[in-house]
N, C-alpha and C positions, 0 to 999 in steps of 0.2 A: 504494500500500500504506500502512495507515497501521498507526504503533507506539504504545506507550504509552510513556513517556520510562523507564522502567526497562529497557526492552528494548532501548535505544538499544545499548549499552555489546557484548552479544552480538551484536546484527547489524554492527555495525561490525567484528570481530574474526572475521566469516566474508566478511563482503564488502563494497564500497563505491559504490555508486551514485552515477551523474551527475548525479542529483537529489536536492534535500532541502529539505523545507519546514517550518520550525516558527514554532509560531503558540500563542498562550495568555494568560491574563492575568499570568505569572509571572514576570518579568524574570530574577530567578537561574538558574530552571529552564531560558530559553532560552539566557543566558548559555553557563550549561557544554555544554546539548547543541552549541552551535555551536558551544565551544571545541573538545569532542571529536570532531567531525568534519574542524575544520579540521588537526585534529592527525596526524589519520588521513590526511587526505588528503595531508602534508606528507610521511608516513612512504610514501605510493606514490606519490610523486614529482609531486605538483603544487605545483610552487615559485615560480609567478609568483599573485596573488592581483590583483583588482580588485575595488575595492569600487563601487556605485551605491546609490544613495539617490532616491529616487524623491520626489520632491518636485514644488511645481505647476508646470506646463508641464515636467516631465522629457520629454525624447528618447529614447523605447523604441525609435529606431533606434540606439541608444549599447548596450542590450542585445546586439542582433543584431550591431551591429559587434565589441562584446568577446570574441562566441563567434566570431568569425569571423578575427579577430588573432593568427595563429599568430606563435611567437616565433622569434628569428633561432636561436636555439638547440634550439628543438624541444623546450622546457618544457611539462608542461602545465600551465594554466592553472585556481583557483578563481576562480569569478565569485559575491562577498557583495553579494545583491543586496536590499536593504531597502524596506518597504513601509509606512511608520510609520501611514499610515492605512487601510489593510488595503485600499485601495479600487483597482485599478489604471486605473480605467475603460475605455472601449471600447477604445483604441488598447493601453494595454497589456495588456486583456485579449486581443487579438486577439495580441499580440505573444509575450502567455506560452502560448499553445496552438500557436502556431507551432513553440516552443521544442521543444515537449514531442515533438513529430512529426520534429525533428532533432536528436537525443541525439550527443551525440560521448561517445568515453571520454578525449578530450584535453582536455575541460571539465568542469568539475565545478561545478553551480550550485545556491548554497545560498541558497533565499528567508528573509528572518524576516519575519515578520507579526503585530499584536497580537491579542488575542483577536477572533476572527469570531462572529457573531449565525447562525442558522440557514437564512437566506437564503444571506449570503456561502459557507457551505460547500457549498448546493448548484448555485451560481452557476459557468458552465461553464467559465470559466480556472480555478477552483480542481478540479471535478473533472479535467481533464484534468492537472493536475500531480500531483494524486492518484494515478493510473491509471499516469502515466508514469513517479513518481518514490516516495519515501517522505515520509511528513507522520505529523507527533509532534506534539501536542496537547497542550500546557505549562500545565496550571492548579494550582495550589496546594490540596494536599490538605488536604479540610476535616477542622476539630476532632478528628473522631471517629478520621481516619486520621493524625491528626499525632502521636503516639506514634509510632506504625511508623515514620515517618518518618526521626524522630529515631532513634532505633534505629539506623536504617540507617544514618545517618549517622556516629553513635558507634562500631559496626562500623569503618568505614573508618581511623579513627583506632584500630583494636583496645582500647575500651571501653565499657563495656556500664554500663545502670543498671534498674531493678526498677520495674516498670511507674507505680509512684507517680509517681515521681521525673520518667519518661518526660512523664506527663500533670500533673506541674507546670511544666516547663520547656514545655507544648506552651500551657498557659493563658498563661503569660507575653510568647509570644514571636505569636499569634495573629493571621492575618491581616498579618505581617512576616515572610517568609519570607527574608529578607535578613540580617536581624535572628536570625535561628535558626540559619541558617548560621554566623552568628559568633561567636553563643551556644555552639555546639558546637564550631567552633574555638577557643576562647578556654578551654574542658576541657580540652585537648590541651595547651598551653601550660601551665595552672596543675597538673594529674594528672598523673601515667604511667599505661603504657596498665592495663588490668583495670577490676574492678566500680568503680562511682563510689556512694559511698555519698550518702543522702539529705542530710546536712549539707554535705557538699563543692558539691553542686548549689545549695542554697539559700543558700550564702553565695556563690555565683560568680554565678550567673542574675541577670540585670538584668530587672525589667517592662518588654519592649518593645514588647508587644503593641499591635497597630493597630486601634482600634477602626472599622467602617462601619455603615452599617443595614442593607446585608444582612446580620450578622452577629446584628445586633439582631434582623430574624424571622425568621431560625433558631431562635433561643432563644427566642423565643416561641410559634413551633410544637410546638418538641419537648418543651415544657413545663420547659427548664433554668434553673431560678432565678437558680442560679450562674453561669452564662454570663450571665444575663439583666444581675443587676445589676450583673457587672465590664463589661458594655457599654453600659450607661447610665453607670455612672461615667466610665467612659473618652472618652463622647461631651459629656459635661459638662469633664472638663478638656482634648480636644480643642477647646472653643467651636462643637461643633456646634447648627446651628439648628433649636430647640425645635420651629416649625412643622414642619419635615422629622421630626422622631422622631415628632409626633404623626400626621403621613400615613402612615408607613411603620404601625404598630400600628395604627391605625384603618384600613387598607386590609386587614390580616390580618385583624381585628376584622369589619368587614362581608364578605367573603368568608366567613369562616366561619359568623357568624349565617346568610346565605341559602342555605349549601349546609345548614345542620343543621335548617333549617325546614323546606326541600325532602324532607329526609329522615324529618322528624317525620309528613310529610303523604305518605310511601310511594313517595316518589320516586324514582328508580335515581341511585347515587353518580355513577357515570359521566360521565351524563348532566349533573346537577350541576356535575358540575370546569369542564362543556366551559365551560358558561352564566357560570360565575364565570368562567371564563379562567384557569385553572389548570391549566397544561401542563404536559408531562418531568417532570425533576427534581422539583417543587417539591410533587408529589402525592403524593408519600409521606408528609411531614412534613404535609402537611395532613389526608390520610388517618388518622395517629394523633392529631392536635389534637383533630379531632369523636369519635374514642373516648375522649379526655377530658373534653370538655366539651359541656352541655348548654343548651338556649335559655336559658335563665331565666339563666346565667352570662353568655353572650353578651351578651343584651339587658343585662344590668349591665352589661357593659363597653362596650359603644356609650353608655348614657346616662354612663358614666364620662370618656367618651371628650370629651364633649361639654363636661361641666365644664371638662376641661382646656383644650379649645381656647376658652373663654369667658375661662376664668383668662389665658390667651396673649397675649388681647385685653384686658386688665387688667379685666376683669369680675370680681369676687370676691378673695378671698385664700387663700394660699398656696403652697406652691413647688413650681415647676414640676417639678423634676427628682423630688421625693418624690411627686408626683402619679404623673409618670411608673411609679415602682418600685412604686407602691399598685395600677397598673392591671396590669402586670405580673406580681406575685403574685397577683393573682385569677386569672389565665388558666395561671399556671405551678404552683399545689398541684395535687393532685388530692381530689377534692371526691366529695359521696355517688356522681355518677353516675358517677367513674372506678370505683369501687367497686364498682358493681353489673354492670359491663361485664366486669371482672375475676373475678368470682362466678365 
């Protein structure tokens, strides 16, 4: 069965499973869901805990042996069993499906896992844990959903703030979801509880935020300025490298020129995405890029594209990171043919 980690909190409070796998790119978010399970399972009396760490050459016969360890007191036992490279290979994947086929309610085994690629989830130890147990998906909710977030969070501590406020503290703290946790602990501390006005926020909030390059073509899909240029500045006083920012934009850059040629010339979108290799998630944001933007802008920004990386190479003059926000703003206004789309 699988949850979303906001559902965790209910299904624990009706019932508690022999099995639990959580996996995502979130650290904090796995953090608590495994604290709250282990809590839970303290409260129904599994008071003996064993922890494995799955490192090279581990003994997935030490698995089997730990579910097999009854205590001289007849405790039952959690087994935290970690996976730091999501990979169990053959032996423990054979070993974790075995698992799954002999469930005790005297064991209670809690996997963590880092985020898995699309393969690994449909790789046959992971469905059979699946199938057998429950698995919560820990990813850090993007931009658009970090307001609510936060929200929710401030709730917890009974304090609320006005959606501004919400989506400055969510700019600041982005892609550091660690960072935002203690950003809204650290309200709690300096407030009591009620509304938190826009001033109290803006002189408590620290910029924490974590700049990456996925971050950087989001904002240049969705056309966000502002995002765009707080994450070039950010990957400039990070000392992110120049070559890397120029891949990441000139790989959105030519993905879009040849799907919007494609489409100039009566081509089916679809079709398009597959040929670009533009899968799941990532088609929607590109899907609205090409209702903004039209060949002749494209074609700019690839011959733009080019300048910079000649500039990279010390061809020419001037700087890189303004280069970077000049190509940037060409792809993030909206221009006559967002206009005429809009009509």
């Amino acid at each position: 069965m699988l949850l979303r980690g906001e559902q965790l909190a209910a299904h624990l409070e009706r019932e508690l499973r022999p099995l639990y796998v959580l996996y995502g790119d979130e650290p904090l978010l796995v953090i608590e869901a495994a604290d709250a399970i282990r809590a839970r399972a303290r409260q129904q009396g599994y008071s003996e805990r064993e922890v494995l760490t799955v490192l090279p050459q581990f003994d997935w016969g030490l698995l089997l042996a730990a579910g097999g360890n009854l205590s001289l007191f007849g405790d039952r036992k959690l087994i935290d069993l970690r996976i730091p490279t999501g990979k169990p290979g053959k032996e423990g994947s054979a070993a974790l499906q075995q698992w799954c086929q002999n469930l005790s309610p005297d064991n209670l085994l809690l996997i963590t896992l880092p985020e898995l690629d699309w393969r690994e989830e449909k790789a046959a130890w992971f469905t059979a844990l699946v199938n057998a147990g429950v698995a919560l998906k820990l990813n850090a909710p993007p931009l658009a959903e970090l307001p609510g977030w936060i929200a929710g969070r401030l709730r917890r501590q009974q304090q609320s703030a006005e959606m501004d406020s919400l989506k400055f503290i969510a700019e600041r703290v982005e892609g550091n979801l660690l960072a935002a946790h203690q950003e809204i602990q650290k309200l709690a501390l300096l407030y009591p509880a009620g509304q938190l006005s826009a001033t109290q926020i803006r002189d408590a909030v620290l910029n924490v935020a974590r700049y990456d390059i996925d971050g950087l073509r989001e904002a240049l899909l969705a056309g966000d300025l502002g995002r765009l240029t707080r994450t070039l500045n950010g990957l400039m006083q990070e000392g992110e490298a120049p070559p890397l920012v120029l891949w990441a934009m000139s790989e959105e850059i030519r993905a879009l020129t040849m799907i919007r040629s494609g489409l100039d010339s009566g081509r089916q979108l679809d079709q398009l995405l597959k040929e670009a290799k533009v899968w799941g998630p990532r088609q929607m944001p590109v899907r609205k890029a090409l209702q903004r933007l039209d060949t002749a802008t494209l074609e700019a920004a690839l011959q733009h594209a080019g300048r910079i990386d000649r500039l990279a190479k010390g061809i020419g003059q001037g700087n890189l990171w303004e280069e970077f926000l000049r190509l940037g703003h060409s792809l993030c206004r909206p221009g006559k043919f967002a206009a005429r789309n809009a009509a």
